[in-house]
C-alpha positions in Angstrom: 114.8 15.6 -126.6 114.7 18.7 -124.2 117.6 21.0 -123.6 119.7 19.9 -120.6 121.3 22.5 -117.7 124.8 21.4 -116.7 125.2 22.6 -112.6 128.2 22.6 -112.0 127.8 20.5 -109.1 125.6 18.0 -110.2 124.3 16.3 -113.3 122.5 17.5 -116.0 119.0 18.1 -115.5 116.8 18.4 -118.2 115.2 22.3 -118.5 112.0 22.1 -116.7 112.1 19.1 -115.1 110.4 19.4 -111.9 112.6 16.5 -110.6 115.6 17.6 -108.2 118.9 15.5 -108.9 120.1 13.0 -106.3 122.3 14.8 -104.0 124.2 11.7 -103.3 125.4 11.7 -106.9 127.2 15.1 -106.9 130.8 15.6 -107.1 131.4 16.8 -103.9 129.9 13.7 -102.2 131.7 11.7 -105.1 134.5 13.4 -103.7 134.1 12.4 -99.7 133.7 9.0 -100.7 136.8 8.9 -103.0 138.9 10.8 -99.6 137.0 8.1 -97.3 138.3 5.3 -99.9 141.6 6.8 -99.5 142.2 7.2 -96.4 140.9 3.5 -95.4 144.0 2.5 -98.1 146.5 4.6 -96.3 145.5 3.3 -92.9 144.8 -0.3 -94.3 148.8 -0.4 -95.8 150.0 0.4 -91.9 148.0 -2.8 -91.1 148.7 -4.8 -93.5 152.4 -4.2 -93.2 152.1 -4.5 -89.8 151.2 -8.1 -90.2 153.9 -9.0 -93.0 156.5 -8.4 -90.6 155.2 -10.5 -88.3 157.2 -13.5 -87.8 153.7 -15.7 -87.3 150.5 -13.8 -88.2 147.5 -15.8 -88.2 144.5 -15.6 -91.0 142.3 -15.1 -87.7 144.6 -12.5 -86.8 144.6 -10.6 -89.6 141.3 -11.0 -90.7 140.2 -9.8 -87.4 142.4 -6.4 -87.4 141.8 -5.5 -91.0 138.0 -5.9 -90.5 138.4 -4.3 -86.9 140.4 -1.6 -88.9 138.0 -0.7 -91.3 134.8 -1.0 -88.8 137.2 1.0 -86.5 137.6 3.8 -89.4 133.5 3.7 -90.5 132.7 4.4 -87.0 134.6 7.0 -86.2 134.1 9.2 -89.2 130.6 8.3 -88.9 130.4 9.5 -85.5 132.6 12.4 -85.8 130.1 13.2 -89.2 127.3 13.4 -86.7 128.3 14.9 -84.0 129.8 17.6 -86.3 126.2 18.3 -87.8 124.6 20.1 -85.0 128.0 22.3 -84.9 128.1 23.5 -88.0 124.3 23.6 -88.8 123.3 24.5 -85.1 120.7 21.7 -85.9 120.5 18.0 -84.7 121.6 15.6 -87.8 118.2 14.5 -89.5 117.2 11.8 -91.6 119.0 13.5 -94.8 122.5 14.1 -93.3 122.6 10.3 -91.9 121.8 9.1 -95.0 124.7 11.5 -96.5 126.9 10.3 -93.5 126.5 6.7 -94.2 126.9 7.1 -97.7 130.0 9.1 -98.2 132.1 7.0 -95.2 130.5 3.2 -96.7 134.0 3.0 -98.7 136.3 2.7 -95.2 134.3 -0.6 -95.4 134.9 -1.8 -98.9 138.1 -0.7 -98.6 138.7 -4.2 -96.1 137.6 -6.4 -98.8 140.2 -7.3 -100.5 142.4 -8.1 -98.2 139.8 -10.5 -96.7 139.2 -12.3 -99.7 142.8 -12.4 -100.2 143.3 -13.8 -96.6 140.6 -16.4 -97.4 142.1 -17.4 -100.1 145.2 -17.8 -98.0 143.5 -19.7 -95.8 141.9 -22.5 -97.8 145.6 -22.9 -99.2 145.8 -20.8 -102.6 148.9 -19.3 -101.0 150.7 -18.5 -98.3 149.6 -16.1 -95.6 152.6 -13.8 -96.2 151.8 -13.6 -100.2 148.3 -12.9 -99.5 149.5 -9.9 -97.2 151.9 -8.5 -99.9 150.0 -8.6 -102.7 147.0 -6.6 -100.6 150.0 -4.0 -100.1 150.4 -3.7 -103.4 147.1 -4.2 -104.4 146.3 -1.0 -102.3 149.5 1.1 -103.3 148.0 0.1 -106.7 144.6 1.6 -105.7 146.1 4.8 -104.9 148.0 4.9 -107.8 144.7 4.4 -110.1 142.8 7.3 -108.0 145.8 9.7 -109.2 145.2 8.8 -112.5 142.0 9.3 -112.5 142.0 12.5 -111.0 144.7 13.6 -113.4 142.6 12.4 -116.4 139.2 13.9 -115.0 140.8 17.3 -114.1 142.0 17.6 -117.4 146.0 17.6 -117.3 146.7 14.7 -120.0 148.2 11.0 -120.1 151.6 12.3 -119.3 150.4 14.0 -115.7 147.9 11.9 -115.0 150.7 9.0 -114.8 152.8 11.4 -112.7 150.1 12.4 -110.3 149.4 7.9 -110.3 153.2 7.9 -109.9 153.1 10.4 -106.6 150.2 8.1 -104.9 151.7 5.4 -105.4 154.7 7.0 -103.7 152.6 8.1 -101.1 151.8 4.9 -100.5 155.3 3.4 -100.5 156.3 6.2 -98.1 153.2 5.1 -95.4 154.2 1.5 -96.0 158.0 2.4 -95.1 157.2 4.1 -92.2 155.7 1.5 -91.0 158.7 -0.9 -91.7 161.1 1.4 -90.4 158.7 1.6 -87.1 158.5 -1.8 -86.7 155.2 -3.1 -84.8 
């Protein structure tokens, strides 16, 4: 087996290898798309709060605003990605840095997906609309919670702060979610 270089941002390669590593698979973009995932939870929790206060919210209703949410999101960080290109790398945006655009922001997409399936479920009568909206709060409180952990675990800092850095995202996400209760709709 040949020796292997370990970049230190990317994965290892082995010596000699003629064959560049997938850029996509580095940790910085690993990074953008673990932000992008992030951010689509902190903005989904307003939205889905928004609709469990509701005295009647529809499963049309929200279905629509949590999709329109997260198309909302992907568009405008794709756009912004784009139009930021030629700024930074006095350069229009080719082939590459689309690809790279539309890879690192595809997770303010997934991110709607369980809430959908949730609200389906909802809506063929596995529970009730409201339930269906909590448990997607918590589901994504939850998800932030997880992505703490992980970091924690992956930057090295042990079981004990990884659960405290999970324990202050999941705070985080408890703080958006009051705000949002306290703001009303």
């Amino acid at each position: 087996m040949p020796p292997e270089s370990t970049p230190a941002d990317g994965p290892r390669v082995p010596v000699g290898s003629t064959r560049d590593p997938d850029p996509l698979s580095s940790p910085q973009v690993r990074g953008e798309r673990v932000k992008e995932r992030i951010y689509a939870s902190l903005t989904l929790l307003a939205v889905l709060v928004g609709y469990g206060q509701s005295e009647h919210p529809s499963h049309v209703g929200v279905a629509v605003a949590v999709a329109a949410t997260a198309l909302g999101l992907w568009l405008a960080t794709l756009v912004a990605d784009l139009q930021a290109h030629p700024v930074a790398h006095a350069r229009r945006a080719g082939s590459h840095a689309v690809r790279h655009a539309l890879y690192t922001s595809s997770p303010l997409l997934t991110s709607a997906a369980g809430p959908l399936i949730l609200t389906a479920l909802s809506a063929l009568g596995v529970m009730e609309l409201d339930t269906a909206l909590w448990i997607s709060v918590g589901s994504e409180v939850a998800g932030l919670a997880l992505w703490g952990y992980a970091g924690g675990r992956r930057s090295g800092r042990g079981v004990p702060r990884a659960v405290l850095s999970a324990a202050l995202n999941a705070v985080i996400g408890v703080f958006v979610a009051g705000v949002k209760v306290l703001a009303g709709h």
